[in-house]
N, C-alpha and C positions, 0 to 999 in steps of 0.2 A: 666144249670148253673143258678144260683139264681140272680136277680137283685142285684149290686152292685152299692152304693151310692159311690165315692170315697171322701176323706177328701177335697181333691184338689189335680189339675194336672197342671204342668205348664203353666202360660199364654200363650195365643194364639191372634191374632190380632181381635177375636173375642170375648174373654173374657174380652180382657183391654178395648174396647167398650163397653158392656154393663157393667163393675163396672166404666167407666167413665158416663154412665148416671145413676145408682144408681138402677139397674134392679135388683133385685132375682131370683137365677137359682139353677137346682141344677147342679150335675156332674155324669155323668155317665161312665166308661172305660169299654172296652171289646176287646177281642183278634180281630183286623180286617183280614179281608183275602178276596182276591183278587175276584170281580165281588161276593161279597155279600150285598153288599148292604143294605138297611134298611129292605128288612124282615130277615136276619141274626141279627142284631144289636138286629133288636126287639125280635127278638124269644132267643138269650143270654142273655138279659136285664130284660126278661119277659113282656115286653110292648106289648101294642096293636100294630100292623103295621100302622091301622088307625091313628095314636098319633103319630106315628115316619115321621117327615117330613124330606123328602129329595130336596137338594138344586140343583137346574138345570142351570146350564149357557148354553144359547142358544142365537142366533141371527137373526135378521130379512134378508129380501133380499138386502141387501143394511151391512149386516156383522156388523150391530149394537147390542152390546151383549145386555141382559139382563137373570135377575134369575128369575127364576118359583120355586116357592115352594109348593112342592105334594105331598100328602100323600103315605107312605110310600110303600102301595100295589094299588097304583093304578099310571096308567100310563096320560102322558099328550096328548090330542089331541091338535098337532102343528095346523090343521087346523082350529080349534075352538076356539084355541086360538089368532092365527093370527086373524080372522075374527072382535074378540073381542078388539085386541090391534090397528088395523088399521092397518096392516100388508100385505104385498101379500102373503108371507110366514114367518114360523119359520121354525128352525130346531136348534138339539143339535151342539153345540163346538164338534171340536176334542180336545180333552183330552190337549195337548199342549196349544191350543190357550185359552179353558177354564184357565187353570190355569195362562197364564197371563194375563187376564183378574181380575180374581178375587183375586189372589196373594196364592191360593189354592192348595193343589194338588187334583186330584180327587180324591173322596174317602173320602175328608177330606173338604168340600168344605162347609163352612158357609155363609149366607146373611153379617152377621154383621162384620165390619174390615174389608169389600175388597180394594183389591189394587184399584179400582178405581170405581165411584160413577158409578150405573146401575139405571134402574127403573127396579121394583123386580112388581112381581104378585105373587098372591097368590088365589091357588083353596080356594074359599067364604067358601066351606063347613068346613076347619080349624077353622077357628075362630068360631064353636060355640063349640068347643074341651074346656074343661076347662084349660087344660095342656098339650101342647104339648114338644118332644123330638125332639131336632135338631141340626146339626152337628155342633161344636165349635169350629170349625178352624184345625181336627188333625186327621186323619184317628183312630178310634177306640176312640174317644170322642163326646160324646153325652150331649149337659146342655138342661137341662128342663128349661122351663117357660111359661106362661100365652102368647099365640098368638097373645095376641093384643097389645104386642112388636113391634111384624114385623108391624103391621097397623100407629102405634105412631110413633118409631123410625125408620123406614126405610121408611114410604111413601107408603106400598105396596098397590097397588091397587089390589078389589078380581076380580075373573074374575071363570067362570066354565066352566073347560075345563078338569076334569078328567075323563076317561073312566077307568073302571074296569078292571085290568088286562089278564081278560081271553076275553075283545072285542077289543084286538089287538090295 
């Protein structure tokens, strides 16, 4: 399937966020289906996986959420990251408590418009990306924009902690 720019897609609490801060993005759709996650998105899109960032709510030991944002084919080391963030541990949401958390459903799950204010992290190596793709609030919606969005307007601090999906 060839990458498809849509004209626009209905707002999402993520997109009335960044057109309330004056951000440029683009829009992306594509059919979602179930545990595909950002290397399907990328490979229907035609994007790099590296470029397609995916958005994580996770919690410390103490069940304080926050989002990790990580490149599309690679996974996050909770241990590396905890270490990083001052943590004894992370680990991901169940899918329930993610979504109230963030006001998301999984699948669909954006940094920007969450139902409730998080500290967000972000693997360092995103941001030397010129443009990244990232989820817009809606399962099979994707807006493009320049990374150093999530830096400005969310606060995210970098942190490295991705492992390459084939070191587990």
């Amino acid at each position: 399937m060839a990458r498809s720019k849509q004209p626009h897609v209905s707002e999402t609490p993520a997109t009335a966020w960044l057109r309330a801060r004056g951000v440029a993005f683009d829009e992306y759709s594509y059919e979602w289906v179930e545990h595909g996650g950002a290397p399907h998105s990328a490979q229907v899109l035609g994007l790099d996986p590296f470029s397609v960032v995916k958005t994580l709510v996770m919690e410390d030991e103490r069940g304080k959420p926050l989002l990790v944002l990580m490149h599309g084919n690679r996974t996050v080391s909770t241990k590396n990251l905890a270490r990083q963030i001052g943590a004894k541990s992370v680990a991901p949401c169940k899918p329930e408590v993610a979504s109230r958390h963030s006001g998301y459903l999984v699948g669909g799950t954006s940094p920007f418009g969450t139902r409730r204010a998080m500290p967000v992290y972000i693997e360092e190596t995103i941001l030397s990306l010129p443009r990244i793709a990232i989820n817009g609030g809606r399962r099979g919606y994707l807006v493009g924009l320049d990374p150093q969005v999530c830096v400005q307007g969310l606060d995210a601090q970098p942190v490295r902690c991705a492992l390459a999906d084939d070191e587990g």
